[in-house]
LOMI-972736 format. One line per 3 residues: number of its first residue (from 1); their letters; for each residue x, y, z of N, C-alpha, C. Coordinates in steps of 0.1 Angstrom, whole numbers, plus 5000, padded with zeros to 4 digits. Atoms other than C-alpha are relative to their C-alpha. Example, Ala and Ser with C-alpha at 12.3 -4.5 7.8 and 13.67 -1.06 7.14 Angstrom:
REM residues 2
1> AS> 5009/4988/5000/5123/4955/5078/5009/5012/5000; 4991/4989/5000/5137/4989/5071/4992/5011/5008
END
This chain:
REM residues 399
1> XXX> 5009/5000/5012/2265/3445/7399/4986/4997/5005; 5017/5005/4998/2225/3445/7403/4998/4992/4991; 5000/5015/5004/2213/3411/7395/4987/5004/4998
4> XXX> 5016/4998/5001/2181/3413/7375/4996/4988/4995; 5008/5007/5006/2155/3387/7372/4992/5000/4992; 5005/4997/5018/2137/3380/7338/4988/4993/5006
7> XXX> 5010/5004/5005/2102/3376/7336/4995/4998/4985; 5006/5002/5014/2076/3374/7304/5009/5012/4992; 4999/4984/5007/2083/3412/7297/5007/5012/5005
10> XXX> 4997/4984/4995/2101/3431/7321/5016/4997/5011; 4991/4999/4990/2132/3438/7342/4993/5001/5015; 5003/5001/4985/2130/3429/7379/5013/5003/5005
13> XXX> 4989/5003/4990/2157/3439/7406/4993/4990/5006; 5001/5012/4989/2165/3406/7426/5005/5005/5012; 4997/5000/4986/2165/3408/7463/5015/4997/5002
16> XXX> 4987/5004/4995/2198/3391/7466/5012/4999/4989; 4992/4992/5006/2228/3400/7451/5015/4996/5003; 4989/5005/4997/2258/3376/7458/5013/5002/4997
19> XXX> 4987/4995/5002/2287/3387/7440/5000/5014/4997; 5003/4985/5004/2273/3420/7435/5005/5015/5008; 4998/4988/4989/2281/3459/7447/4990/5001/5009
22> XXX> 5012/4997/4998/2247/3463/7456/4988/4992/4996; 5016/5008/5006/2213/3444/7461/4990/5007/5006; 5015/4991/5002/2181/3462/7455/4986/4990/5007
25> XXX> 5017/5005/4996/2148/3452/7473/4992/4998/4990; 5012/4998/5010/2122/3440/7452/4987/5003/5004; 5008/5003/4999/2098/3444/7471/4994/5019/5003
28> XXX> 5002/4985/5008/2105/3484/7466/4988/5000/4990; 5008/5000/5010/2076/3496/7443/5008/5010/4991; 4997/4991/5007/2097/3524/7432/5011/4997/4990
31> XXX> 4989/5004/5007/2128/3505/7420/4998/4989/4988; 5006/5010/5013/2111/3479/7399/4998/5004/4988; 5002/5002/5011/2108/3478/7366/4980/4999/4989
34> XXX> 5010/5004/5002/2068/3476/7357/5000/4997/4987; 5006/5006/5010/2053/3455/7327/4994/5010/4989; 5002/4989/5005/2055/3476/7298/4986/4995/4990
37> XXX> 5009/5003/5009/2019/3481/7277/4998/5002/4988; 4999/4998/5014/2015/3478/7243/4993/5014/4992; 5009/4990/5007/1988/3505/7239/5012/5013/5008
40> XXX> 4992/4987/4995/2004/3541/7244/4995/5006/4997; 5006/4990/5003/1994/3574/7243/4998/5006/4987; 4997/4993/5012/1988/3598/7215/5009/5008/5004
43> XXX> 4990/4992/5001/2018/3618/7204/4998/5009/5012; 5000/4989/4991/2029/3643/7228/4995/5005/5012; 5005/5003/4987/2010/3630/7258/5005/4991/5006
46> XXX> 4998/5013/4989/2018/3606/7286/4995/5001/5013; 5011/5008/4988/1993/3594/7312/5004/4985/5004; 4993/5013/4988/1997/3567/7335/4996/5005/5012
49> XXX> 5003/4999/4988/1994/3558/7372/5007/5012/5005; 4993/4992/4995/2010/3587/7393/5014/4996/5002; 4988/5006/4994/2040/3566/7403/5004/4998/4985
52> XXX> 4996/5003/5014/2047/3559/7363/5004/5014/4993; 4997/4991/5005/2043/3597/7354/5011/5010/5010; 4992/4995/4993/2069/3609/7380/5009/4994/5012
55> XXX> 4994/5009/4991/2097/3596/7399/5002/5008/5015; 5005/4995/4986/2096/3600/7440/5018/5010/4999; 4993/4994/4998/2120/3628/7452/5005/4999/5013
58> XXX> 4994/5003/4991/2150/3620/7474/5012/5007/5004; 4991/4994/4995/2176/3645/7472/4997/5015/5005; 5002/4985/4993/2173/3682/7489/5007/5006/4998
61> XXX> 4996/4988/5002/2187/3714/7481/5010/5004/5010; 4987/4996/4988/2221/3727/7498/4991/5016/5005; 5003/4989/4984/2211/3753/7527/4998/5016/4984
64> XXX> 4996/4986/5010/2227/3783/7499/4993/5002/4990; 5009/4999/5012/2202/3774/7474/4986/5001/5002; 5015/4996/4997/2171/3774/7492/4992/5012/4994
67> XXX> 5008/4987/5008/2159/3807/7482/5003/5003/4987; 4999/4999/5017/2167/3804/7445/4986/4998/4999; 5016/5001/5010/2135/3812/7424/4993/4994/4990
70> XXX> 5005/5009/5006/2116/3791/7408/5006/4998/4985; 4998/4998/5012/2124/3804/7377/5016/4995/4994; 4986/5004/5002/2161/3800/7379/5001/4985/5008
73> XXX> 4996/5014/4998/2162/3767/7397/4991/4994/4987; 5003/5007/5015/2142/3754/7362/5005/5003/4992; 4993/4996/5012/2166/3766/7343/5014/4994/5003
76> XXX> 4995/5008/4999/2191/3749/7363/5003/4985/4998; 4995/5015/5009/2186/3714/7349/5001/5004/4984; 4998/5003/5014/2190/3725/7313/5014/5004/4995
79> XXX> 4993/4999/5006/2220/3719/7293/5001/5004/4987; 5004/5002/5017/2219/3734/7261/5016/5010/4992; 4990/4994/5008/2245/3745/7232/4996/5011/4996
82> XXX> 5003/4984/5007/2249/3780/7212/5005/4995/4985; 4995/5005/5013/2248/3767/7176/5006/5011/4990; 4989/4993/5009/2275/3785/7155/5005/5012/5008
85> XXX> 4996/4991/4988/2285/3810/7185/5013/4996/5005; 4985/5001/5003/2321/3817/7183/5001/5013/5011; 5000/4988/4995/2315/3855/7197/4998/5004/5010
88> XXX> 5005/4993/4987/2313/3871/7232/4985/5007/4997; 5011/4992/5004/2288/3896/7220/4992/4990/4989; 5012/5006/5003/2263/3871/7205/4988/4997/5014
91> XXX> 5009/4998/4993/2229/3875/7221/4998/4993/5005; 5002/5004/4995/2228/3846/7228/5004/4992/5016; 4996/5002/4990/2253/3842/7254/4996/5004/5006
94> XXX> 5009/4996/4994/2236/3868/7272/4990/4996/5006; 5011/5004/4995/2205/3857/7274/5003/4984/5007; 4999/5012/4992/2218/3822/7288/5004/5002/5012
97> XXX> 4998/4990/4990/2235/3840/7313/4992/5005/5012; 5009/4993/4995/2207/3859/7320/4989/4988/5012; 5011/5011/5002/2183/3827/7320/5007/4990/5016
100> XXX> 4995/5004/4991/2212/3811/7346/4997/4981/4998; 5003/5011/5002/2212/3777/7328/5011/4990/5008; 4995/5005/4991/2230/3749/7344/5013/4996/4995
103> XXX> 4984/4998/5009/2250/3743/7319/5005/5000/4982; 5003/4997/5016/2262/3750/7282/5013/4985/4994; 4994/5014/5006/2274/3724/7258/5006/5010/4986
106> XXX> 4991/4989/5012/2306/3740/7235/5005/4986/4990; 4996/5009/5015/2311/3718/7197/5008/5007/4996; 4994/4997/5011/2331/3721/7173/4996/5015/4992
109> XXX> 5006/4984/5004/2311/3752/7162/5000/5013/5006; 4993/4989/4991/2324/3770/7191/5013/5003/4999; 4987/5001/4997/2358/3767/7189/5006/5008/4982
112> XXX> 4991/4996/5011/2380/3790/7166/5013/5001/5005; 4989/4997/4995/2409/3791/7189/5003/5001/5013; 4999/5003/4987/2427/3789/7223/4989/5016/5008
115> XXX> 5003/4990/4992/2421/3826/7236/4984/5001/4996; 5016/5001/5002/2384/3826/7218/4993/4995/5012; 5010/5008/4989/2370/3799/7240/5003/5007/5010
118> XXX> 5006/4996/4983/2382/3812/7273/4999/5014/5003; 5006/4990/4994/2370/3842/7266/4983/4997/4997; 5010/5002/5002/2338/3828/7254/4994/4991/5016
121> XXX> 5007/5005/4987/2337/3807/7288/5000/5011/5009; 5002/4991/4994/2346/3838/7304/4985/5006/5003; 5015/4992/5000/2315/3854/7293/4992/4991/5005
124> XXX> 5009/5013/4995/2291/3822/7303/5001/5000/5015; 5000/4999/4989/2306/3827/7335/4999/5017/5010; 5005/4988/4991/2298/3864/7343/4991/5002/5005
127> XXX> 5010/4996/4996/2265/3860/7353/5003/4999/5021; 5001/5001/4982/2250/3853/7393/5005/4985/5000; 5001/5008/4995/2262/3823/7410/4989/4989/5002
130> XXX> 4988/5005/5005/2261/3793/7401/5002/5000/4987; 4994/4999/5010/2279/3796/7375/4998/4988/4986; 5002/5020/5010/2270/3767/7343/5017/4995/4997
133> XXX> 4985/5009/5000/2295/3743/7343/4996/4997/4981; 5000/4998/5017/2309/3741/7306/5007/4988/4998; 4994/5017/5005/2307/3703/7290/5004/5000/4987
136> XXX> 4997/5003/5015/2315/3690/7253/5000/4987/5003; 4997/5011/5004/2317/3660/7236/5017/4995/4996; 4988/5004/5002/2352/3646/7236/5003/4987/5002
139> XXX> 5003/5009/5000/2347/3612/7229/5020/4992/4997; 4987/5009/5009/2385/3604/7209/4989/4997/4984; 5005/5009/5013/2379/3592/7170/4994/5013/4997
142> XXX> 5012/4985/5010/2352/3610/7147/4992/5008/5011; 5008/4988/4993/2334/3627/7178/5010/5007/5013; 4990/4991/4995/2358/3656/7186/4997/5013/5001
145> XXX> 5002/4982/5001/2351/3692/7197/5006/5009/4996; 4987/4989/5001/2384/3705/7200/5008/4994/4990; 4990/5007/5009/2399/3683/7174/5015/5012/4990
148> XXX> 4989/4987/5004/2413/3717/7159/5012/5003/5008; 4989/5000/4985/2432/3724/7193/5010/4988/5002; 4993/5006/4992/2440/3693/7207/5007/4986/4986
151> XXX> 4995/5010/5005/2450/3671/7173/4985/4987/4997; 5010/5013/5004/2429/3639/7156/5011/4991/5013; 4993/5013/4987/2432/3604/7185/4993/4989/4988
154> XXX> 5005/5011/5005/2426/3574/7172/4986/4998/5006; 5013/5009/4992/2391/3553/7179/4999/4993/5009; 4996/5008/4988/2380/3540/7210/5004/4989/4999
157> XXX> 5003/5014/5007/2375/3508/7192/5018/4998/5000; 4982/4999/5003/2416/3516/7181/5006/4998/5012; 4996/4994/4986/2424/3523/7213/4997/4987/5008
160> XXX> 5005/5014/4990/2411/3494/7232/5008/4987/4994; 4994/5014/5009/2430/3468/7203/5016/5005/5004; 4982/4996/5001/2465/3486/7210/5002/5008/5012
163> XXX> 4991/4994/4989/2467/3499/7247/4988/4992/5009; 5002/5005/4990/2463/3487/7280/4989/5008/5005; 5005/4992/4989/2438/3502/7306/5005/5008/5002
166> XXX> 4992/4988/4992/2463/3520/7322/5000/5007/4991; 4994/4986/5004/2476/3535/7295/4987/5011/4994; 5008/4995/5003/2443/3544/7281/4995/5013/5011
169> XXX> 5001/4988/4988/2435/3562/7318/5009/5011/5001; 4990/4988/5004/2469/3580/7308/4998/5010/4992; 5003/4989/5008/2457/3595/7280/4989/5005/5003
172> XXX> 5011/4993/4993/2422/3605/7291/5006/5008/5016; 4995/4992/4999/2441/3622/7316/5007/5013/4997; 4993/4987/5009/2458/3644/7294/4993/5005/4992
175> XXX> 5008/4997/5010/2431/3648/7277/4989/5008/5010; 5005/4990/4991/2410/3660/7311/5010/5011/5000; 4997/4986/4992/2439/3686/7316/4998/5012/4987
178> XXX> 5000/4994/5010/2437/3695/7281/4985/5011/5004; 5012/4996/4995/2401/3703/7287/4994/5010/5012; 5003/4990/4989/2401/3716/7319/5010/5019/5000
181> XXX> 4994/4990/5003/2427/3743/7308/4994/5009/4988; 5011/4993/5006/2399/3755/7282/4988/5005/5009; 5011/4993/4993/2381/3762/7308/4984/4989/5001
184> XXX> 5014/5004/5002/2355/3731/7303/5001/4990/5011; 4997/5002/4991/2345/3714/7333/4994/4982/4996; 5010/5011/4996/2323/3682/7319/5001/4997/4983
187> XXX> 4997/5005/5012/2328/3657/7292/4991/4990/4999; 5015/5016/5008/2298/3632/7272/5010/4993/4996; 4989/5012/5006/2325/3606/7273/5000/4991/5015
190> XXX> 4998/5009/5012/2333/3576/7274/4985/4989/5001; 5011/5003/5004/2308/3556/7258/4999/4984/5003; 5001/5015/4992/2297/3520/7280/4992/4989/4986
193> XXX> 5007/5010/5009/2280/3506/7246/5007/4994/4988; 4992/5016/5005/2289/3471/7229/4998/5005/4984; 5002/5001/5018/2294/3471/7189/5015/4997/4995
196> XXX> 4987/5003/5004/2313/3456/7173/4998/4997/4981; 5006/4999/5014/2298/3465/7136/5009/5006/4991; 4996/4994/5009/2310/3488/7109/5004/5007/5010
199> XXX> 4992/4988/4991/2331/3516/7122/4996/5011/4999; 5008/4988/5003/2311/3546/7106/4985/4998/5006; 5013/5002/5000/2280/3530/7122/4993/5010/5013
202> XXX> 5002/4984/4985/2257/3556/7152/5011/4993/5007; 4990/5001/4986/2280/3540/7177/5014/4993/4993; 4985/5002/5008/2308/3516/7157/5012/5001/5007
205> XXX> 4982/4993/4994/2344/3531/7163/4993/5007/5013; 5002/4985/4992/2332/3554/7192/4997/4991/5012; 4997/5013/4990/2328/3519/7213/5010/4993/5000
208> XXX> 4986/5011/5000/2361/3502/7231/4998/4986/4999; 4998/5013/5000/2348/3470/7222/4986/4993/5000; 5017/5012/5004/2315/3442/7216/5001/4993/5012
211> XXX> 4998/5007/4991/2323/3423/7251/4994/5008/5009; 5005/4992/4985/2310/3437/7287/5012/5005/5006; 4991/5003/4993/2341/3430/7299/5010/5012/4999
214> XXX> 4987/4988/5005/2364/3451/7272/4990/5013/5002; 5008/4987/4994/2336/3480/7272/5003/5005/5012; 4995/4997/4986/2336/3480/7309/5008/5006/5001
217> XXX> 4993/4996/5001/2369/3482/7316/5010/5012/4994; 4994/4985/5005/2383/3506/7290/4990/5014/5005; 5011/4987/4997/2351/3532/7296/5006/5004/5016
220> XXX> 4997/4995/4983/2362/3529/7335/5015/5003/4998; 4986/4994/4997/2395/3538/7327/5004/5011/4993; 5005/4981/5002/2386/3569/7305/4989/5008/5007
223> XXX> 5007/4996/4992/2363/3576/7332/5010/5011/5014; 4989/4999/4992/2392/3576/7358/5011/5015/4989; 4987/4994/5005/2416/3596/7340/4995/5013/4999
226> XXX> 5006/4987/4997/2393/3624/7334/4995/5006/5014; 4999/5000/4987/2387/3621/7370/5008/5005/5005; 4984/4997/4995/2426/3626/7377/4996/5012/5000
229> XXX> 4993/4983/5005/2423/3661/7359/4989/5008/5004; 5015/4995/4995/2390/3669/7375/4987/5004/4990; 5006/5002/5014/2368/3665/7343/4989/4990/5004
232> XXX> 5009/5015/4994/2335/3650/7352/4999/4993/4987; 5000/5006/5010/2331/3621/7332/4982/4999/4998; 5017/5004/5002/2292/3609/7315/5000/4986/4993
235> XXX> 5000/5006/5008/2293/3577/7306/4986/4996/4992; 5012/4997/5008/2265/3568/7276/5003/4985/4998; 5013/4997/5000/2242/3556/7266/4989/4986/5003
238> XXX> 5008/5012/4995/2221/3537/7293/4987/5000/4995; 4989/5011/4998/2213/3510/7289/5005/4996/4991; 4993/5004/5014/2228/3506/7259/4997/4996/4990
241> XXX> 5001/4999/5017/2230/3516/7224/4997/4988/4993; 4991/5013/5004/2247/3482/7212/4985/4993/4996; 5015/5003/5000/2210/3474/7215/4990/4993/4989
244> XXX> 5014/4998/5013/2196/3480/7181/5010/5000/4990; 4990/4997/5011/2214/3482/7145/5004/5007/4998; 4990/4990/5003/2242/3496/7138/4995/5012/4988
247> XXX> 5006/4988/5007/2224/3516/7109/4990/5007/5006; 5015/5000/4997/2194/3524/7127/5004/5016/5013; 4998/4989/4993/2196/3565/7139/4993/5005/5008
250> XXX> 5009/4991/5001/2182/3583/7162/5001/5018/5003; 5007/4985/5008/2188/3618/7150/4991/4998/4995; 5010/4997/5008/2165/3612/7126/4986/4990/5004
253> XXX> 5008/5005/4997/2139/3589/7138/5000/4990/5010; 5000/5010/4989/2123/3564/7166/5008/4988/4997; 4990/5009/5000/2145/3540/7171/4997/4987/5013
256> XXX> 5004/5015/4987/2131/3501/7189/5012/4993/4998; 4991/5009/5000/2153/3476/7200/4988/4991/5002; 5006/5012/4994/2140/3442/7205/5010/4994/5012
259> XXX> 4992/5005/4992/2165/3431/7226/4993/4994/5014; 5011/5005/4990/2151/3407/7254/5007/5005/5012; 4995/4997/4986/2157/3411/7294/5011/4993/5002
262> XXX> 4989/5005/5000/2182/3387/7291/5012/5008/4995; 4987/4992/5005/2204/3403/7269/5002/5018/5003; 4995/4991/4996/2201/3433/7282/5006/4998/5013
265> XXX> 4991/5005/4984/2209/3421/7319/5010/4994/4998; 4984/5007/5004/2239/3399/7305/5008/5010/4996; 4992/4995/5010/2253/3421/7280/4997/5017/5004
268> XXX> 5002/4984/4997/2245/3457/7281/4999/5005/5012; 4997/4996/4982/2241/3466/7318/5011/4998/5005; 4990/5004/4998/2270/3453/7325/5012/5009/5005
271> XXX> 4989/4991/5005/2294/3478/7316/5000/5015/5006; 5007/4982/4997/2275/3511/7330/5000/4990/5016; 4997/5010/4985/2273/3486/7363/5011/5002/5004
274> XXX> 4984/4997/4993/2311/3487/7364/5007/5016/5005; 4993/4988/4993/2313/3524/7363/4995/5007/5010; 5004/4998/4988/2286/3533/7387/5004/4995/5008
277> XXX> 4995/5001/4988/2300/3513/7410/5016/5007/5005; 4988/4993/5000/2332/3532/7404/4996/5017/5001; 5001/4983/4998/2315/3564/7410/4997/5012/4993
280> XXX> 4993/4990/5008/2312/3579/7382/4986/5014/5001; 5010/4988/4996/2292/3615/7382/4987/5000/4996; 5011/4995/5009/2268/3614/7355/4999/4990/4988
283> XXX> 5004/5011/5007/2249/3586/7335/4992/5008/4987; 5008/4990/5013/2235/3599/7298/4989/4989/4998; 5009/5013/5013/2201/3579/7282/4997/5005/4988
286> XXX> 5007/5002/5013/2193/3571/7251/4990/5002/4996; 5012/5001/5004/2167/3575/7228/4992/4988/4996; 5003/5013/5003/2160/3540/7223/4989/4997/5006
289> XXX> 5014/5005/4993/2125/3528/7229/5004/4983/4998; 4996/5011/4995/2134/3492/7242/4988/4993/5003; 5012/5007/4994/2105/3462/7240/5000/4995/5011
292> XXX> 5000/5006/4989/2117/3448/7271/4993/5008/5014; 5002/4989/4994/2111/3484/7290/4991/5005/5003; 5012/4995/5001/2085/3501/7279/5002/5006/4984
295> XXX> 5001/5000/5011/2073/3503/7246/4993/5012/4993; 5009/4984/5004/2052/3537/7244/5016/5011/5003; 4991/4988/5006/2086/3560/7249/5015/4991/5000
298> XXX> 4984/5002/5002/2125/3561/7243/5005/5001/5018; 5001/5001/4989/2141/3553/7277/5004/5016/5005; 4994/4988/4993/2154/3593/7282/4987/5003/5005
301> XXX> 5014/4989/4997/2115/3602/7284/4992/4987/5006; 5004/5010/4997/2109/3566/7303/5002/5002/5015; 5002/4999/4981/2101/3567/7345/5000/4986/4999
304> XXX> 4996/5017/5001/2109/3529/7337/5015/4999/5000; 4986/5001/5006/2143/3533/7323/5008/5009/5013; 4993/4992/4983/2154/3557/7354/4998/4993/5011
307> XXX> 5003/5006/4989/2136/3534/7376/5012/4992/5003; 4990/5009/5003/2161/3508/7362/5017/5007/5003; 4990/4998/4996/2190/3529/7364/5003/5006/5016
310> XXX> 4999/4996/4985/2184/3541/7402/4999/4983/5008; 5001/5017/4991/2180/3501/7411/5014/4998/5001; 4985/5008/5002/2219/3501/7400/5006/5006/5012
313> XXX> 4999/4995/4990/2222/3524/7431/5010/5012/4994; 4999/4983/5001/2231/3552/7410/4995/5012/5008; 5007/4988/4997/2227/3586/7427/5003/5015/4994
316> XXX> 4994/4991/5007/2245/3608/7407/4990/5006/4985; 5014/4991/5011/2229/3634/7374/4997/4991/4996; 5006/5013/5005/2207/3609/7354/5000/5014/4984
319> XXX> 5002/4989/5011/2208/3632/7317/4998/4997/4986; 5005/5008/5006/2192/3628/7290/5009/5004/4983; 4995/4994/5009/2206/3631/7254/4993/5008/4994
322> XXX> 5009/4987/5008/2201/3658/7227/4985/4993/4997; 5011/5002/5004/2167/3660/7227/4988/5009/4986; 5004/4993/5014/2166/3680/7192/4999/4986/4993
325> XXX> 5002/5011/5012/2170/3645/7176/4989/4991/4998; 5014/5004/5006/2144/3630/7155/4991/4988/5010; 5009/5010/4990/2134/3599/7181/4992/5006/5008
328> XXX> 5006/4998/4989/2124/3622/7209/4990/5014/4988; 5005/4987/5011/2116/3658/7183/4991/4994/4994; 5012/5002/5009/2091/3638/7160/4990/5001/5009
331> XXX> 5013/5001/4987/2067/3637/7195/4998/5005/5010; 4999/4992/4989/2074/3661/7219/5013/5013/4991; 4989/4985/5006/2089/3700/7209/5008/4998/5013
334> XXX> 4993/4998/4989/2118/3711/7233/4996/5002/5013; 5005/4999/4984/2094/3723/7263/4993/4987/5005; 5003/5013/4997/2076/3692/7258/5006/4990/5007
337> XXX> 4986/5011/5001/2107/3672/7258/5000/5001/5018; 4994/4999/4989/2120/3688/7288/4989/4995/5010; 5014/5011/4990/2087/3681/7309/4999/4988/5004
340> XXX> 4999/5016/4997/2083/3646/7303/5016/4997/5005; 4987/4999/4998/2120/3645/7311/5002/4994/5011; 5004/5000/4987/2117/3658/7341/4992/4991/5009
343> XXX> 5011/5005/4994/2084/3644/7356/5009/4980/4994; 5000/5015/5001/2101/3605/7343/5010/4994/5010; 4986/5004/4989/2135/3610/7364/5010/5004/4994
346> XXX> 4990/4997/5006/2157/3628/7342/5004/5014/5014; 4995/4988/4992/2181/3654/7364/5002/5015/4988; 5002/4988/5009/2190/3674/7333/5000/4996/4988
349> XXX> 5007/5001/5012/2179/3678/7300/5013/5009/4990; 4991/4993/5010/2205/3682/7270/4995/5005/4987; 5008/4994/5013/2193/3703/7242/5011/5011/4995
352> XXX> 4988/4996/5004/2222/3712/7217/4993/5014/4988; 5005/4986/4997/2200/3747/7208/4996/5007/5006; 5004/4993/4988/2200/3769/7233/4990/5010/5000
355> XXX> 5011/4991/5003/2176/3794/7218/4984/4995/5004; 5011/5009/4992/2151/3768/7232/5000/5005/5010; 5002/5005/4986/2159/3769/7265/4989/5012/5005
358> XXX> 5011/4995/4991/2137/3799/7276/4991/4996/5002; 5009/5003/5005/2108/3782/7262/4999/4990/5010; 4995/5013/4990/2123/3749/7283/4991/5004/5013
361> XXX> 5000/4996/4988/2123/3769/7314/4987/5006/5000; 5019/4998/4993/2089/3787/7310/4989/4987/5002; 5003/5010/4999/2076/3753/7304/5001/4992/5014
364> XXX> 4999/5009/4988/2092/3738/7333/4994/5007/5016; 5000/4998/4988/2080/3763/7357/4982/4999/5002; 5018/5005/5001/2042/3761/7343/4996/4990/5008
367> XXX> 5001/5013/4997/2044/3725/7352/5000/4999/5015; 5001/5001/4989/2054/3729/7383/4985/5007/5010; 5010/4989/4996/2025/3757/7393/4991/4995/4990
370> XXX> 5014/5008/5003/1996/3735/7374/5002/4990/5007; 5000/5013/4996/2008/3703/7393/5002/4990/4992; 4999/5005/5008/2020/3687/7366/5018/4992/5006
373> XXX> 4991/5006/4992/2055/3684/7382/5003/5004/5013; 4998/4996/4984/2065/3683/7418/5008/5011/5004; 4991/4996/4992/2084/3706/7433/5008/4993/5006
376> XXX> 4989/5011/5000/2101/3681/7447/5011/4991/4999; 4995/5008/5008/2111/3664/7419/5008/5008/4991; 4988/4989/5007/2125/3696/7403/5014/4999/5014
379> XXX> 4986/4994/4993/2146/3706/7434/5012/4988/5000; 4991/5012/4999/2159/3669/7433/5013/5004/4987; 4992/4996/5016/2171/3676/7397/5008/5009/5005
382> XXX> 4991/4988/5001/2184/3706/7408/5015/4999/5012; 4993/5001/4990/2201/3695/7438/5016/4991/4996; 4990/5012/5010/2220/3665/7417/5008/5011/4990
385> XXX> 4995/4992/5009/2229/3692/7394/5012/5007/5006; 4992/4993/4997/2245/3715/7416/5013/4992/5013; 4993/5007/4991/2263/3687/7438/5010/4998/4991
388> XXX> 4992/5005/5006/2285/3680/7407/5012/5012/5000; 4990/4993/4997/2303/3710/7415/5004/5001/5011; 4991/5003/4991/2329/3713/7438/4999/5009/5010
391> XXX> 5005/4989/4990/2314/3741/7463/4984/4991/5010; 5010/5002/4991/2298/3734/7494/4987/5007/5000; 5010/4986/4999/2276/3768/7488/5000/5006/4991
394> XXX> 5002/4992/5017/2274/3772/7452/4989/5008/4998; 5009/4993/5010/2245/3796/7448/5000/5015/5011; 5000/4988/4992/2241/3833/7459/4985/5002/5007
397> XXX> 5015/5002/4997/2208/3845/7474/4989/5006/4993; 5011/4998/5009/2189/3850/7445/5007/5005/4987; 4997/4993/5011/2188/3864/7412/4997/5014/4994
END
């Protein structure tokens, strides 16, 4: 576990790191945490030092991808859904296809039946190499994709009061093969944040527990089990939801926590600590603008909040949630979104309308060709992206 020191206002990594996986340098400028300022930009801008508007670029491109075009490697970090797209022949599959996104996100609004889906993944996967890896949400409880298919599960919440670990890792393995025999390769589960409120509340039932301890442990063991069945897992939402009130949304609007550095470094870190050190592939953020952090954005669109999660010695996708919902949407549109995203330390950007994403991707390639974002810091994204699949030489030589 990274051991953070509390100042007035801000998370520090500590130098030393005694019972921990990993101890972070403080004396890093990149890994720190800086002193968030009260004044912020106007809507739909963000300025700052250079080191604040863009995180440094450390991973490189596999040999096979080198000559991918600009255009398709920015289209590579975006995840986006096909809202009410049931059909082969909707346009929009095509054009995603076409567009060569990185990867598509199938709901409940996809699914009318076994043979549907995998001919609907079929089609997602005709285009050029590589192919988008195809995630969902399959949380257990009220957030279920395939609930039609695979049956109602109880709540994590349920679930953590009446089974062990193991067995919990047992069922999330049967729940990766379920999954992976639809054809979907990547699951926005399980969820590392504490509550222990109402059960209808944004998080509620859909968290195994209000402790670090029970969180932890259960999340790393539906982590593991989707693991077994080869199911990447995501655990959410760093650094945690648990954060802010249980009524308090953000589909529909910004959403602060007060929560101090203390309680976040006690309590919430905690639990996303246990799974990164267990490996897990892919960390989701929130939209939560956090006073401890930085107080001008939500940490998905935060080069503070990534800083923080790269101190935990994560290296795996960093991704940000839907960024159709009202916290991030009221101040940045989708190309917007994805930009700041990008340029803060996001690897890929979830956006559950895909009719966006071209918009995304011309956006993202502008940025790059004004200097707005690095080349660098894309290929990184892109690199993290394409390492989560299981090919040495996942890309062909061009599009």
């Amino acid at each position: 576990m990274v051991v953070l020191a509390l100042s007035a206002c801000q998370l520090q990594p500590r130098t030393s790191d005694p019972g921990g996986a990993a101890a972070v340098d403080a004396s890093d400028p990149g890994t720190g945490t800086p002193t968030p300022s009260a004044d912020g930009p106007a809507a739909g801008s963000d300025t700052g030092d250079a080191s604040d508007r863009e995180a440094a670029a450390a991973v490189t491109l596999p040999p096979s991808c080198e000559r991918l075009p600009l255009r398709r490697r920015a289209a590579l970090v975006l995840v986006v859904g096909m809202p009410d797209v049931t059909d082969t022949a909707d346009p929009l599959v095509a054009d995603l296809v076409d567009l060569g996104v990185g990867g598509v996100f199938l709901t409940g609004y996809n699914v009318a039946g076994r043979p549907q889906v995998s001919a609907l993944v079929d089609a997602l996967h005709a285009g050029a190499a590589p192919a988008p890896l195809i995630a969902t949400d399959e949380e257990w409880g009220r957030v279920s994709s395939f609930r039609d298919l695979l049956g109602a599960t109880s709540s994590p919440r349920s679930l953590a009061a009446t089974r062990t670990p193991r067995q919990v890792r047992a069922a999330a393995r049967d729940l990766g093969a379920d999954l992976a025999a639809l054809g979907v390769d990547w699951d926005f589960a399980p969820l590392a944040d504490l509550d222990d409120g109402p059960s209808g509340g944004v998080i509620g039932d859909r968290a195994f527990g209000a402790t670090p301890d029970v969180a932890g442990r259960y999340a790393r063991a539906f982590a593991r089990g989707l693991d077994a069945a080869g199911v990447l897992a995501t655990v959410k939402h760093f650094p945690g939801h648990g954060a802010v009130a249980s009524d308090v949304d953000p589909h529909s609007r910004k959403v602060p926590s007060t929560a101090s550095p203390r309680e976040l470094r006690d309590e919430h870190l905690p639990p996303f600590e246990r799974l990164i050190a267990d490996d897990v592939p892919v960390v989701m953020l929130n939209h939560v603008t956090y006073r401890a952090l930085d107080r001008r954005r939500p940490a998905s669109m935060s080069p503070r909040a990534y800083r923080l999660l790269r101190a935990t010695g994560f290296d795996g996708v960093a991704i940000t949630d839907s960024i159709g919902m009202g916290a991030v949407h009221r101040r940045w549109d989708f190309p917007a979104a994805a930009e700041q995203a990008l340029r803060a330390g996001a690897d890929a950007v979830l956006a559950t309308d895909g009719t966006q994403a071209r918009r995304m991707r011309r956006r993202l390639v502008a940025a790059v060709r004004a200097g707005r974002l690095s080349e660098a810091r894309l290929d990184e994204a892109v690199a993290r992206m394409l390492a989560l699949r299981d090919d040495p030489t996942p890309c062909t030589a061009g599009d």
